[in-house]
C-alpha positions as MATLAB code, in Angstrom:
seq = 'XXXXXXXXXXXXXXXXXXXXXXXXXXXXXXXXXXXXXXXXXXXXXXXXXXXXXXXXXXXXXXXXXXXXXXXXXXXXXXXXXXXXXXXXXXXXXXXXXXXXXXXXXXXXXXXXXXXXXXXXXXXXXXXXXXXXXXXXXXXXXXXXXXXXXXXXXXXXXXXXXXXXXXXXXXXXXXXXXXXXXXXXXXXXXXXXXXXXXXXXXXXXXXXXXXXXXXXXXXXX';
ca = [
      16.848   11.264   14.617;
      15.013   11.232   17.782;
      12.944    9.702   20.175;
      10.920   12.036   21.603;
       7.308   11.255   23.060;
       5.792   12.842   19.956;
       7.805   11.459   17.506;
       7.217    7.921   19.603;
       3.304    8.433   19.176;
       3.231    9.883   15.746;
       5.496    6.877   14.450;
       3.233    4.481   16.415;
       0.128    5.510   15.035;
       1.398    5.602   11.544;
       3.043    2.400   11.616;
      -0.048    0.919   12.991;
      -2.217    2.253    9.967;
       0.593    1.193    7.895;
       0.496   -2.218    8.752;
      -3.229   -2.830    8.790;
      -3.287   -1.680    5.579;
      -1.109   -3.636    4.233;
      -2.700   -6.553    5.797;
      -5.862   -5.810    4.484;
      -4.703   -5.549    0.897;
      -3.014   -9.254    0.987;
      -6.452  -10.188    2.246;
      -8.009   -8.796   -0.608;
      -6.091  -10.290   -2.801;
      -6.447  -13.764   -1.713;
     -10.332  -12.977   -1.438;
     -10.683  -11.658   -4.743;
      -8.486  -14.891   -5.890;
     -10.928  -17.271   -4.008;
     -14.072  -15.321   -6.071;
     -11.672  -16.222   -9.495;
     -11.666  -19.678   -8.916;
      -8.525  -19.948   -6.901;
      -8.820  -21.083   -3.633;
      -4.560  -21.485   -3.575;
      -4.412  -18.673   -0.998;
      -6.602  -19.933    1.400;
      -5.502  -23.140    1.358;
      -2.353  -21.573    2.294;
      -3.711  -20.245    5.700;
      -3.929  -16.640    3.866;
      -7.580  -16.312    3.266;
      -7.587  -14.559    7.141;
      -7.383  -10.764    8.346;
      -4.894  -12.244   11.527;
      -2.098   -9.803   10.325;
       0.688  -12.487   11.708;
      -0.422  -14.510    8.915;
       0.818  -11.669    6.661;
       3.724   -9.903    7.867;
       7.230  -10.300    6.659;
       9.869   -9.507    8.824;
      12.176   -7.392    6.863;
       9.071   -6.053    4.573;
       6.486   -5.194    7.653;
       8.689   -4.815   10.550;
      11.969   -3.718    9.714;
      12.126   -1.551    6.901;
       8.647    0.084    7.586;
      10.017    0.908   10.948;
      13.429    2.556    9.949;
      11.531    4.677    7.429;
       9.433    5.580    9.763;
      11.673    6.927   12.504;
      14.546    7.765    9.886;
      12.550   10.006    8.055;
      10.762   11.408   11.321;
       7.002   10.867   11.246;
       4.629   14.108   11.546;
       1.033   13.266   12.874;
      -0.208   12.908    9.176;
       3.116   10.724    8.198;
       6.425   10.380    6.820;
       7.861   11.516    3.299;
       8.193    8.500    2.370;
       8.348    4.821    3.143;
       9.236    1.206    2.005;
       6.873   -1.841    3.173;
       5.455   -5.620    2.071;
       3.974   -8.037    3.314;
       4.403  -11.811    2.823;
       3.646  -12.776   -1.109;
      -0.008  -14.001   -1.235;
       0.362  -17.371   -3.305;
      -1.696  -17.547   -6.118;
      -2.215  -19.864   -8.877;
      -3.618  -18.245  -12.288;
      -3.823  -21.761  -13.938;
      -7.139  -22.038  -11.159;
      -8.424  -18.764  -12.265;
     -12.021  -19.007  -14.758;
      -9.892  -16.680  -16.968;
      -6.135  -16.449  -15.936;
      -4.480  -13.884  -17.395;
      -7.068  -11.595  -16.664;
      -7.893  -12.765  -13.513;
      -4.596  -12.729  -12.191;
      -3.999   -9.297  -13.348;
      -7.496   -7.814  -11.268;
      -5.989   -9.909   -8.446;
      -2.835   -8.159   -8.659;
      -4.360   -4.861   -8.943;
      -7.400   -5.911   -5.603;
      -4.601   -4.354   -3.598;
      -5.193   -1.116   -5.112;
      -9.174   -1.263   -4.715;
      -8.703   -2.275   -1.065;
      -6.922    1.372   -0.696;
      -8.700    3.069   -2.849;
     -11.762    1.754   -0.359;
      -9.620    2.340    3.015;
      -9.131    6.106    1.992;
     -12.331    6.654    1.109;
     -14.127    5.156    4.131;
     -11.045    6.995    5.950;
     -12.140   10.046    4.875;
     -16.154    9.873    5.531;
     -15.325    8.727    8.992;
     -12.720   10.959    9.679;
     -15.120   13.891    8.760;
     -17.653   12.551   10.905;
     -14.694   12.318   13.498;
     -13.781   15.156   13.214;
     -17.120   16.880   14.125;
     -16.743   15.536   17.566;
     -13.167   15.763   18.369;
     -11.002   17.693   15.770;
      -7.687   16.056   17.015;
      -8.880   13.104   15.071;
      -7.969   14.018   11.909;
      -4.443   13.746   12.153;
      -5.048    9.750   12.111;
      -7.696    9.702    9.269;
      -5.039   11.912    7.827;
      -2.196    9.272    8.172;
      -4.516    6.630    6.736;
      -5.225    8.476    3.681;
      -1.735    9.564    3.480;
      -0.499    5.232    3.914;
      -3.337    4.328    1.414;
      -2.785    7.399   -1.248;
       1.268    5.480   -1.114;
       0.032    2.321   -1.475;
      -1.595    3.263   -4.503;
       0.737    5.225   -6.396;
       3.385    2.378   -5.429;
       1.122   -0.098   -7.234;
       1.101    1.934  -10.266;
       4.444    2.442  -11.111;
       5.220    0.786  -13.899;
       8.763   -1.458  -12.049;
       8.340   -5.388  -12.308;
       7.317   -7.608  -10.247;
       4.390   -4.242   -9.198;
       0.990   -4.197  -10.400;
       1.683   -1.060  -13.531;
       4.331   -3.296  -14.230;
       1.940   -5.958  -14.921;
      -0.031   -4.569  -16.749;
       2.166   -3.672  -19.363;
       3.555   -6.924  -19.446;
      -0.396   -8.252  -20.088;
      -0.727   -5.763  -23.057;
       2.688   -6.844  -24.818;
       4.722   -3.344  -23.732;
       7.292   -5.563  -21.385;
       8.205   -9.171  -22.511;
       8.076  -11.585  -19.663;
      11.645  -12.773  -19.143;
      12.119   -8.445  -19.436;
       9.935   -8.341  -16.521;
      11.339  -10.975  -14.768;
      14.989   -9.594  -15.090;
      14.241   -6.282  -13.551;
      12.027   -7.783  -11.015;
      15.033   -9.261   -9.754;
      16.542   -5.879   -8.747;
      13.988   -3.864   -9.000;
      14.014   -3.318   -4.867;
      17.498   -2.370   -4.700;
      16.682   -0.028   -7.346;
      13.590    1.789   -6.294;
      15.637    2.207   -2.551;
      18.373    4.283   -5.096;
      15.780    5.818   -7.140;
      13.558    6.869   -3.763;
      17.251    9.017   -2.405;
      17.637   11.031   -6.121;
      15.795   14.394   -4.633;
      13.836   15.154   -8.202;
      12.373   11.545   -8.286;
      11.296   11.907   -4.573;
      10.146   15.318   -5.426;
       8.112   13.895   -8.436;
       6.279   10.830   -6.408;
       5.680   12.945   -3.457;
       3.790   15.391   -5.757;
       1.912   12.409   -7.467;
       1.005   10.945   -3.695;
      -0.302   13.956   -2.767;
      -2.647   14.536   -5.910;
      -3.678   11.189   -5.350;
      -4.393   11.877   -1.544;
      -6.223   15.069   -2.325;
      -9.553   13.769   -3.644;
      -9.865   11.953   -0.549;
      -9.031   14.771    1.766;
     -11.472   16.926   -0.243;
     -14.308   14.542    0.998;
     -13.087   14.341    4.672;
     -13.683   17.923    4.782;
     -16.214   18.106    3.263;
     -18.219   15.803    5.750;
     -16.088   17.654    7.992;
     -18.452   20.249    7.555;
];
């Protein structure tokens, strides 16, 4: 590990991204929530895109930053990385329809990434046309938001793929619940066994690709 004025800027910029993101997403969700019928999250002070409002301590400042400089950030990002944000609270009971409501609020997170890379990659191309150096950020945001969205997917309780097994019948709920419990202690073990790393680093970067693909090609 070290601290060198590149590695200082590089873990800066990504962390920034990172966390903006991330802030973004809990937005969504308590904005998609809101348009359900469940106004729980704003009346919670988390219907806002003030990231303070957001950010957990451990989840959005601690762990996000030893990732970051553990794993020693490039300009387009790290090999990995662990973040949250606060919990947005949501009521289902609220919702017009709440099972299935709750289950596209869960899953706004990945939309709002989904949306982030994509206008990440138009205006990085259009960046990029003017000053080339630029795509080394648009590339960390597609790189954060390509994470985020694999992450959602994987099918460990209490995260979104999880979910949605648990809303078709694969998982039963006190199942999902007793995983959930450890499933962050387990996903840190899972994340340090090389062929699992191996396996969700080659699934982020598919999932980053399509995105890339149209960066360059407004690049152009």
């Amino acid at each position: 590990m070290s601290f060198d004025p590149v590695t200082l800027r590089n873990g800066a910029i990504f962390y920034i991204l990172l966390v903006a993101s991330l802030c973004l997403r809990a937005f969504a969700q308590a904005w998609f929530a809101r348009r359900r019928g469940d106004p729980t999250a704003a009346e919670a002070g988390r219907y806002t895109l003030n990231p303070v409002e957001h950010m957990d301590l451990l989840g959005t400042v601690v762990l996000p930053l030893i990732c970051i400089f553990y794993l020693q950030p490039s300009a387009t990002g790290v090999n990995f990385f662990l973040a949250w944000t606060k919990p947005v609270p949501i009521n289902p009971s609220r919702m017009r329809n709440p099972e299935r409501d709750y289950l596209l609020t869960q899953f706004s997170t990945t939309g709002m990434s989904a949306l982030l890379a994509l206008l990440g990659a138009v205006i990085g191309g259009l960046f990029y046309r003017v000053n080339p150096e630029t795509v080394q950020i648009f590339g960390a945001l597609l790189t954060v938001n390509a994470t985020l969205i694999v992450l959602d997917c994987l099918p460990l309780p209490p995260l979104p793929g999880a979910l949605l097994l648990k809303h078709y019948g694969l998982i039963k709920e006190e199942t999902f619940w007793a995983i959930a419990r450890w499933s962050g202690l387990a996903f840190i073990i899972l994340i340090n066994i090389p062929f699992i790393k191996g396996v969700l680093s080659l699934v982020i970067g598919i999932t980053a690709l399509p995105f890339f693909m149209v960066m360059q090609a407004v690049a152009l």
